[in-house]
N, C-alpha and C positions, 0 to 999 in steps of 0.2 A: 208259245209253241208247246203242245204237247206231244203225247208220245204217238205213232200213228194205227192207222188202222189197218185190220188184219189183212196179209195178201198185200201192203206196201213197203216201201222203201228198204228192200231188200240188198246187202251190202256188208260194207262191215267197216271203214273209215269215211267220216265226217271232214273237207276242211275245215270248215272253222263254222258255228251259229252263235247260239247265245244261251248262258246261264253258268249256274258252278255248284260243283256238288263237291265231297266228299266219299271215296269210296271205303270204306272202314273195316267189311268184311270179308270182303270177297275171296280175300288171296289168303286167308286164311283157313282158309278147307287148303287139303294137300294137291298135287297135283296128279297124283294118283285117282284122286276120290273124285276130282274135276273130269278127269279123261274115262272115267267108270262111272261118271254120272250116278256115283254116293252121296248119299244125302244134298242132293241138288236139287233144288227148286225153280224150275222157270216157270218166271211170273207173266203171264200174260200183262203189256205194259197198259192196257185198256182197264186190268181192274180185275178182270176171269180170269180163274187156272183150267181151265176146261181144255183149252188146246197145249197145256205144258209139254206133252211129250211131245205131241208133233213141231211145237217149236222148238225143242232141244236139239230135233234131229236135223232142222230144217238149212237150208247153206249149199254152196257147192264146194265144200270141202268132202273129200274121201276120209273116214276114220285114220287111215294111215298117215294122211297128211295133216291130219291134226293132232297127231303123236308127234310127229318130225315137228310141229310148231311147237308144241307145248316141249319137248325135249331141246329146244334153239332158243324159246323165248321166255321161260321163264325166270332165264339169269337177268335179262332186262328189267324186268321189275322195280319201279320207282325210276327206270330212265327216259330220258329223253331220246325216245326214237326215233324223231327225224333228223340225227347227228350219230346214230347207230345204225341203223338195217338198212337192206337193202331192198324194197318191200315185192311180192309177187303183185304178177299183173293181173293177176286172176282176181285182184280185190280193188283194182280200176276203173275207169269212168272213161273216156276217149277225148279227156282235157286239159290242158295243163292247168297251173292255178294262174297264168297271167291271161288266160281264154275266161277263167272263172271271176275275177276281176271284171274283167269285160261284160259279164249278165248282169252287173250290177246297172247295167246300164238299159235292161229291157225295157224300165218304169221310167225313163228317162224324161216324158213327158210331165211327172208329177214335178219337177224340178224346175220345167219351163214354166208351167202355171205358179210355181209358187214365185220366182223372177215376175210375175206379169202380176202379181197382186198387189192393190194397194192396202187392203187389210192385213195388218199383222199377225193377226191369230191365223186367219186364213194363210197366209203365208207357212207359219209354222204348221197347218194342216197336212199341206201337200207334201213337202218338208222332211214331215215325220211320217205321213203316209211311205214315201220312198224309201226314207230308213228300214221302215219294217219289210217292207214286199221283196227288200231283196232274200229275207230269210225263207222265204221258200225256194230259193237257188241253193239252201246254206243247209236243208232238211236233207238233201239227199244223200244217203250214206257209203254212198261211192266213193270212192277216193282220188282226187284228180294227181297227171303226172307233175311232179316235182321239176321245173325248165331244170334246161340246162347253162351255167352258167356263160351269157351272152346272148341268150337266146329271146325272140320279142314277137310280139302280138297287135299286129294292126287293125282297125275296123273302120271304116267307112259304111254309108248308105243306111242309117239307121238316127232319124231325127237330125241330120245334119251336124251329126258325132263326128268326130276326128278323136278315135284313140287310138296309144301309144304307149305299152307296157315293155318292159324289160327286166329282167332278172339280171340283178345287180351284184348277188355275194352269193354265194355257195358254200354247200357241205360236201365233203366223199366221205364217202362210208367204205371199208372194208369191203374186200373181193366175198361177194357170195351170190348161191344162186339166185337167181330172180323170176325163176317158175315157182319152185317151191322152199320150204326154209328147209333143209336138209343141211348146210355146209353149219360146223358148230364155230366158227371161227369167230374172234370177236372183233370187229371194226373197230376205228379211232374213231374219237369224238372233233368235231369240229365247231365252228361258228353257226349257227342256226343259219338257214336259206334265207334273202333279203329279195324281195321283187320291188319294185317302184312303177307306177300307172298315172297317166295321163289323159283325160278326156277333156273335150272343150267344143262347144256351139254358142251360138248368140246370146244363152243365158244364163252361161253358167260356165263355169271351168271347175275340175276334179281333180283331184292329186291323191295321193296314196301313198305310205312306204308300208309295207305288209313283211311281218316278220311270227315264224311261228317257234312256239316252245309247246312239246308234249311231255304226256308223266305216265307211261304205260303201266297199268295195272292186273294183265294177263288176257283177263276177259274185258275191259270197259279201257277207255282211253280218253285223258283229260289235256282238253287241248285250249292255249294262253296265245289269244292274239296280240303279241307284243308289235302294234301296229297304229296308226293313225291314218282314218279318211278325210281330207278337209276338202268341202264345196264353197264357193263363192260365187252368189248369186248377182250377177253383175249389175243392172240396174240399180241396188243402194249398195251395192258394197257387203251386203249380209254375209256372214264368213260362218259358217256349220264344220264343227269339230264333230267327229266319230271316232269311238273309241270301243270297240265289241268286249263283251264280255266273256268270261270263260264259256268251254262248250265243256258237255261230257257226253261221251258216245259208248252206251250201252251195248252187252252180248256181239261182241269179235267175232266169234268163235260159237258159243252155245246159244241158242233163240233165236228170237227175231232180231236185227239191228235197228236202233233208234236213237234218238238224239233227244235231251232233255234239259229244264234247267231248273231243275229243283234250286229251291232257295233263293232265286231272283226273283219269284213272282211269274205271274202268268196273265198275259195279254190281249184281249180280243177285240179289232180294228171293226168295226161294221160302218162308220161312215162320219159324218161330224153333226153337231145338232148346237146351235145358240144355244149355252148356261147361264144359270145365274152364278154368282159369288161361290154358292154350296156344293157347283157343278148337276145343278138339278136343270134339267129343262126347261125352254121359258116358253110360256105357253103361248099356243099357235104357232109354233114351231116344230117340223118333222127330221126324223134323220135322212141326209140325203148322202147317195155313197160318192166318196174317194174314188175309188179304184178296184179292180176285182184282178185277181188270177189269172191270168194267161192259162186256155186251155191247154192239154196236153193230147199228144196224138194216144189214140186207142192203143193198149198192149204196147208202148214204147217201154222198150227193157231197162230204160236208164232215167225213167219219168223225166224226159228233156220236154220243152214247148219248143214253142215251133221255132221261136228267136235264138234257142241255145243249140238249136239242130241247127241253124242259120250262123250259128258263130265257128260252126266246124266248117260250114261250107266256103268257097270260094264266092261265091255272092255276095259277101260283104269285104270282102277281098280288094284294096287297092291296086290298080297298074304297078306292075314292076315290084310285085311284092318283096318283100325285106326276103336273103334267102334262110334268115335267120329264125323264122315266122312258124310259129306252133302247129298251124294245119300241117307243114311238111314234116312234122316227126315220123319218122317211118312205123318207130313203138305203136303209137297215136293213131295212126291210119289203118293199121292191120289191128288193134285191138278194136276200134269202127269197123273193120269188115267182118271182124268175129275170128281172127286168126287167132289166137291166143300162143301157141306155140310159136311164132314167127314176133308177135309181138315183146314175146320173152326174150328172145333170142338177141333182135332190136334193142331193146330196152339195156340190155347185160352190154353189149357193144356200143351204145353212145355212152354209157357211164365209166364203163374201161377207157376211153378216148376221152373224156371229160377228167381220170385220175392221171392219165397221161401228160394232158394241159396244166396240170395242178404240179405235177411236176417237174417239169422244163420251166415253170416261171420259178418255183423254189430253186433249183438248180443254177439257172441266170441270172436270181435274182431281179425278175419281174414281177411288176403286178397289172393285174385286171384294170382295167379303166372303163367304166359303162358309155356308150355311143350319145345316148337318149338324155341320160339325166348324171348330175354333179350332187357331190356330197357335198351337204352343208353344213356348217358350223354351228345349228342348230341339236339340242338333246332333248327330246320329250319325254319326261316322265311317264309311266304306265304304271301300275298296279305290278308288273311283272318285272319290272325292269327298264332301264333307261332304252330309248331308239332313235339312231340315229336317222338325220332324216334327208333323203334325195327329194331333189330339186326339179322338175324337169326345165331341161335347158333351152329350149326351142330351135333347136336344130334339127329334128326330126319335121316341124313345119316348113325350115328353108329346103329339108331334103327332099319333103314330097311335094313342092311348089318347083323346084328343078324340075321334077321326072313329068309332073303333070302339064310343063311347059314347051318340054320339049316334044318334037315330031317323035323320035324314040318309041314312046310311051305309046303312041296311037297303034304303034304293029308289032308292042309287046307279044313275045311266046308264048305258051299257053303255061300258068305257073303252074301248074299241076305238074310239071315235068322239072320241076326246080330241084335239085337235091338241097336238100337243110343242109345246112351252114350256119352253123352258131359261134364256130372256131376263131381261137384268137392268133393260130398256127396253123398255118398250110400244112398237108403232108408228113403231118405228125402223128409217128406209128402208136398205138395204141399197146404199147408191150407191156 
């Protein structure tokens, strides 16, 4: 993955791609000389400075509002900010990460054909083709919403998928606003946010425990998927461990945003071709492709395709949807209409009623219990840190084998009319 090109991927956070760097100077110009654009250099990331100024100025941030950041966020520096801030929505995508989870499943095909192959190289073509294709879901430098803790993601009608995500463990962060960083108050630190994901069709089942750790740097942010994907292809048994690499996510605030991975090396997929031993071509042999990109619709503001506009929709939507289920985020739905303001609004109010929840189980001495999936006694090592790892239980299969059994389910309401429901407490004020 390189950096993109000009007039794209416009943003300013990354969940999670691939690579790891070092950022060594950046925060070392003052932050005076940062916000006065002294002695700053923006590099065009293609190679040319010829558009430096206009990508210094480029963003939908106001000057003023990038005073109120840089005056709010430069005490964070070297921290973990998704266990500190409370992030604006103005720097958003219209998804949660267990919606994002779910695109990994657009190429979902490549996975069937590798289950259906009796060559093993071939096998591992398809395999590792899939691997990679999800990182163009992982390039966009929007930022999806953070669930809320309970909160889950169904999908049906796509390759005869049955997936099942839920957000397992949470963070709260300190009261602050969530339009803009104006409030200087500092948040508590928490447990880093845990989601766990479930897919499964005739060739394959998917599992997930996805756990993030960031290192904010002022302008660039380095982000540790402390996480493991494992697929099992069910015909032999093949069992594929995934383990993502660091990302680093260039220009926050000043330039274009982009996403890189200096120091891992650089990859380019064009199709597969018989080698010999030296990996040289064996001849009378042609490259024949893999897989290509999914179009995107012309001028989409969020470079979505067609299948990730389809993961907000109701379309892939089961009977009787979970009321707990990402499309009905109210934040989520008004930042898809373009409300930005009501989105904030939204967004500041399920998290107050999320710190609310956090504290009536302290108080009573309760805990969280996820519906979907069970902690197991399993720790897998990372590079970053140990993860624990969730299970999924299969009781979310008995549950939508009830609903889709029942007469019920055939004169189900229209869920669009659902209010979310992620709550582990009725009627719990939000004070």
């Amino acid at each position: 993955m390189g950096s993109p090109k000009k007039n794209q991927n416009k943003g300013f956070f990354a969940a999670m791609t691939s690579g790891f760097s070092m950022f060594g100077t950046a925060m070392q110009r003052s932050v005076n000389g940062l916000l006065g654009y002294e002695g700053m250099e923006v590099i065009n990331p293609d190679g040319g400075k010829d558009d430096a100024e206009e990508e210094a100025n480029r963003g939908r941030w106001k000057q003023e509002d990038r005073d109120s950041y840089w005056k709010m966020m430069h005490k964070y520096i070297g921290s973990d900010v998704t266990s500190m801030v409370t992030l604006p929505v103005l720097i958003f995508e219209p998804m949660t990460m267990l919606q994002k989870m779910a695109e990994l499943m657009e190429y979902s095909y490549l996975l069937d054909r590798a289950d259906e192959c009796e060559d093993p190289y071939m096998r591992l073509v398809y395999a590792t083709s899939w691997a990679i294709s999800v990182y163009y879901a992982y390039q966009r430098t929007w930022k999806p919403f953070n669930p809320i803790l309970g909160e889950t993601y169904e999908m049906v009608n796509h390759g005869g998928i049955t997936f099942i995500s839920e957000q397992v463990m949470h963070i709260v962060s300190g009261s602050m606003n969530s339009l803009f960083f104006l409030n200087s108050e500092r948040p508590v630190c928490h447990h880093p946010p845990m989601s766990a994901g479930h897919a499964e069709n005739e060739h394959f089942t998917y599992g997930v425990t996805s756990k993030l750790k960031t290192k904010f740097l002022g302008n660039s942010l380095d982000i540790y998927p402390v996480g493991r994907t494992r697929v099992t292809l069910k015909r032999d048994g093949v069992v594929l461990n995934l383990v993502p690499p660091p990302t680093k996510v260039n220009n926050l605030i000043f330039g274009r945003t982009w996403v890189d991975s200096p120091g891992a090396g650089r990859y380019e997929v064009d199709g597969y071709q018989p080698c010999d031993m030296e990996g040289e071509p064996l001849p009378g042999t042609e490259l024949k492709e893999v897989w290509r990109v999914a179009t995107v619709p012309e001028n989409d503001k969020f470079q979505y395709t067609h299948f990730a506009h389809k993961i907000n929709s109701f379309e892939t939507a089961p009977k009787k949807l979970l009321a707990s289920d990402s499309r009905l985020r109210p934040d989520r739905y008004a930042l898809e209409k373009g409300d930005l303001l009501k989105a904030g609004a939204e967004k500041s109010s399920l998290e107050e009623r999320q710190r609310a929840e956090k504290r009536h189980r302290e108080e009573n001495g309760h805990q969280f219990t996820p519906k979907w999936f069970d902690l197991t006694e399993e720790i897998t090592p990372t590079p970053w840190g140990d993860l624990e790892i969730y299970q999924y239980n299969g009781k979310y299969t008995e549950h939508r084998a009830a609903l889709d059994g029942s007469s019920a389910s055939a004169d189900a309401d229209d869920v669009r009319l659902t209010e979310f429901n992620p709550w582990q407490y009725d009627n719990l004020s939000a004070e």
